[in-house]
C-alpha positions in Angstrom: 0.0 0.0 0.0 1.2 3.4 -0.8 0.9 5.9 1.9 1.3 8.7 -0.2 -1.5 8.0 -3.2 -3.9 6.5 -0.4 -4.1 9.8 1.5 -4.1 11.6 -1.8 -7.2 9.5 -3.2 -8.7 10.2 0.7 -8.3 13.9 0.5 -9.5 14.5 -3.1 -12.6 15.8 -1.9 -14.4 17.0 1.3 -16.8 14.8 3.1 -19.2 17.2 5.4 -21.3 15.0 7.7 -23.6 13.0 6.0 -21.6 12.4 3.2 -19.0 10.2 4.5 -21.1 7.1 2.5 -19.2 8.3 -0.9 -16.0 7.3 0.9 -17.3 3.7 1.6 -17.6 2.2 -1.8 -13.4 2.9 -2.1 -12.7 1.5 1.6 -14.7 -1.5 0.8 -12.8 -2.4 -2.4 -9.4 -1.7 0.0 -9.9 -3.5 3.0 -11.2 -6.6 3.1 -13.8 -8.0 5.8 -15.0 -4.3 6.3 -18.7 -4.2 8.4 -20.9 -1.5 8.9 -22.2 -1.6 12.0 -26.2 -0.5 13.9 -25.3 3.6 13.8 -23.7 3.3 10.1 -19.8 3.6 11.3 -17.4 0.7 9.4 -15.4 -1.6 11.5 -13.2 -4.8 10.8 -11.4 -6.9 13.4 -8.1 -7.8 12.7 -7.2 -11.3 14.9 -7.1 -10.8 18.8 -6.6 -7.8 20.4 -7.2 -5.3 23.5 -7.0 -2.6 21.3 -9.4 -0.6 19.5 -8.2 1.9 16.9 -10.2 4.9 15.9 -10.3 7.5 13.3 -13.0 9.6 11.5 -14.5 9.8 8.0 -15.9 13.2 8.1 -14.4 16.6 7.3 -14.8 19.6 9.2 -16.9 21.7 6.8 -20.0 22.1 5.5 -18.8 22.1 2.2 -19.2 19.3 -0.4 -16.4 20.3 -3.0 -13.4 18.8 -4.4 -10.0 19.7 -3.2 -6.7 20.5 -5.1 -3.2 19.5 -3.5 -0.3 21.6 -3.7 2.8 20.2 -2.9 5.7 21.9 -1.1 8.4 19.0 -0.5 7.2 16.9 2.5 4.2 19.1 2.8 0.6 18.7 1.3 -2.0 21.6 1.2 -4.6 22.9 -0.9 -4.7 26.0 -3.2 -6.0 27.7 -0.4 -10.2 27.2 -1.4 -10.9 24.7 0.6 -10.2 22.6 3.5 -7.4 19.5 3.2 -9.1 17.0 5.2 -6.1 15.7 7.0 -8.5 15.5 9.8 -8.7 13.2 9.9 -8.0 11.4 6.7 -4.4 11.1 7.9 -5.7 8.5 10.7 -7.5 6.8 8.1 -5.0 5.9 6.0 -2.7 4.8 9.2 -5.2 2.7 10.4 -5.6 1.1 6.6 -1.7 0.6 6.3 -2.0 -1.5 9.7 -4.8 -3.4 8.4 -2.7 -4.4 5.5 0.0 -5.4 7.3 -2.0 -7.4 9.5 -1.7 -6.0 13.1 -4.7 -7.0 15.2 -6.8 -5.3 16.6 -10.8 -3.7 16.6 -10.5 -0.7 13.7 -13.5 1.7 13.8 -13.8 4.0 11.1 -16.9 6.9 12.9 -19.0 9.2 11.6 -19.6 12.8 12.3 -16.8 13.0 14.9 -16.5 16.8 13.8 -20.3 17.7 14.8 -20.4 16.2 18.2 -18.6 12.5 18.2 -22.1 11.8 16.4 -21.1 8.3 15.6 -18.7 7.2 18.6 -20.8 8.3 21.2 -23.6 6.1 19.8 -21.1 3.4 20.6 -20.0 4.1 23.7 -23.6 4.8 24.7 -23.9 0.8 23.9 -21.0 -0.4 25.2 -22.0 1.4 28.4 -23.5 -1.7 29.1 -22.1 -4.1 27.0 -18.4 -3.5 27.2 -16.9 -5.6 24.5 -15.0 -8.5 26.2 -11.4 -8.1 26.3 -10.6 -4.6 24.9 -8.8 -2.5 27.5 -7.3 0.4 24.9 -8.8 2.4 22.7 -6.3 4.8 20.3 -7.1 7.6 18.5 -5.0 8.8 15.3 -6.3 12.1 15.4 -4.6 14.5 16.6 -2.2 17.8 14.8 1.6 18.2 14.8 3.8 14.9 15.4 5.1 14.3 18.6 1.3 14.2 20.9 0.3 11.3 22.6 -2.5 12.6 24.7 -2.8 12.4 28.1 -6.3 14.6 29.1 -9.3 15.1 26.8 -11.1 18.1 27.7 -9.5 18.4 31.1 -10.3 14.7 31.7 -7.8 12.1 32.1 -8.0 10.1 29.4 -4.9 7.6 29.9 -1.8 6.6 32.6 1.0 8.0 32.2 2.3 5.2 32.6 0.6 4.4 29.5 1.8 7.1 27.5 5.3 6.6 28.3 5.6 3.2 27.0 3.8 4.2 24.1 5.7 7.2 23.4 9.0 4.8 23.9 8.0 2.1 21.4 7.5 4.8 19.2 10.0 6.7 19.2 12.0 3.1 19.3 10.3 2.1 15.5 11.4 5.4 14.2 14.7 7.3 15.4 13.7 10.3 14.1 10.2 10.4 16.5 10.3 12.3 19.6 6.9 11.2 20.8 5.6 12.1 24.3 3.1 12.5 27.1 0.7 15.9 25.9 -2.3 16.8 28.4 -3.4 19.3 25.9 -6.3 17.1 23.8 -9.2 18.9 23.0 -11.1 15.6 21.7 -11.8 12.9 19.3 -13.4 9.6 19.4 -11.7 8.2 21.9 -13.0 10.4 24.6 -16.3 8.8 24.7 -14.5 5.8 26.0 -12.6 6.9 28.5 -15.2 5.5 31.5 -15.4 2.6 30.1 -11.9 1.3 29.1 -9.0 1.5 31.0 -6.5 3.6 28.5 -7.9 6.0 26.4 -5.7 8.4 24.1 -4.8 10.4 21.1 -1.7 10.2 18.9 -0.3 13.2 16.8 -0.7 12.3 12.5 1.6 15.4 11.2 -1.1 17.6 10.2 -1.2 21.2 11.0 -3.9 24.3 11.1 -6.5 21.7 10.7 -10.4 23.0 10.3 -9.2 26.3 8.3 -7.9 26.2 4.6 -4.6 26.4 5.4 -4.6 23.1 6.9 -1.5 20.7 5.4 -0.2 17.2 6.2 3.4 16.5 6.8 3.1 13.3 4.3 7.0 12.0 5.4 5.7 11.7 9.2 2.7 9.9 8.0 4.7 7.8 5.8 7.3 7.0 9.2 4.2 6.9 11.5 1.9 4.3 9.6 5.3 1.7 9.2 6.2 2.7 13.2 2.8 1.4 14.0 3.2 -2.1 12.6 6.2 -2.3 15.1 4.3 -1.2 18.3 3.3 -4.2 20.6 0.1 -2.8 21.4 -1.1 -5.8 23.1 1.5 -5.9 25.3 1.4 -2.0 26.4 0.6 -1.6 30.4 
């Protein structure tokens, strides 16, 4: 899988809320085994696994256009019309690269996470009550610059530091050019709707910057690093 094209072909248009369905036809034909599940998000399980990985499908905007890239070496933007999408079409094509390589694991691809966590919190709402056996992590690639793993969510504690330590080692351990560490500065993502009901909840930086404006861009070398980095990581074995 090319990390590269797949991001490009992800970003070649905006997908406001509501649209995110035009995406599934290509995401289908590129991961095999892909569900959609009661509330319309896609999910595939990948062997056994405590983990669950999250990213979204939507774009924050309203507008349903297409987008043109301009490249500056390492860095992808638009012409300046619209918005990129990197957010969070950078944790998609993560998530799809470990898929592909076959790292285990639950994958959730949500809807709406840009209006309100529309599709995750109709999850977690179920899962409330019906925790899914065995998953004790849930990771989030969804989050600007490269270097965040994400401690607190909206002034809530969201994971150990502990945690975050050991996953900020591994990966700064698959990639010597990393520098990942403990951030308490989320805002939120996905993730945050689980953080009462599993034990490690976070958010890890994807090397986009100024996202929700039209000067967003995506750092497409650390996404390239960060998607191979996370083939390394033994999640299942993280504290």
């Amino acid at each position: 899988m090319n990390i590269k094209e797949t991001f490009l072909k992800l970003t070649n248009r905006t997908y406001p809320h509501g649209t995110e369905g035009k995406l599934f036809p290509y995401l289908y034909s590129e991961i095999e085994g892909l569900q959609v599940d009661e509330f319309g998000n896609l999910f595939v399980k990948v062997g056994e696994s405590d983990v669950m990985f999250t990213s979204h499908l939507d774009t924050a905007t309203s507008a349903n256009t297409e987008v043109n890239h301009v490249f500056d070496g390492n860095i992808i933007k638009t012409d300046g019309k619209s918005i990129l999408g990197a957010d969070d079409k950078a944790g998609v094509t993560v998530m799809m690269y470990m898929i592909k390589n076959q790292v285990p694991g639950l994958y959730y691809f949500f809807l709406g996470e840009e209006v309100g966590c529309v599709g995750s919190r109709k999850v977690a709402n179920v899962q409330k009550d019906q925790k899914i056996e065995g998953i004790n992590k849930v990771i989030s690639f969804d989050r600007r610059g490269n270097d965040s793993v994400i401690t607190f969510q909206s002034s809530q504690r969201c994971c150990s530091d502990v945690f975050g330590e050991a996953l900020s080692k591994q990966l700064n351990l698959a990639d010597d050019t990393f520098s990942y560490k403990n951030d308490p500065t989320g805002i939120l993502t996905d993730s945050v709707q689980f953080i009462k009901i599993y034990a490690e909840c976070t958010n890890i930086s994807v090397g986009y910057q100024s996202e929700h404006t039209f000067s967003e861009s995506q750092d497409i070398d650390h996404l390239e690093k960060l998607a191979v980095a996370c083939t390394k990581v033994d999640w299942i074995g993280l504290p």
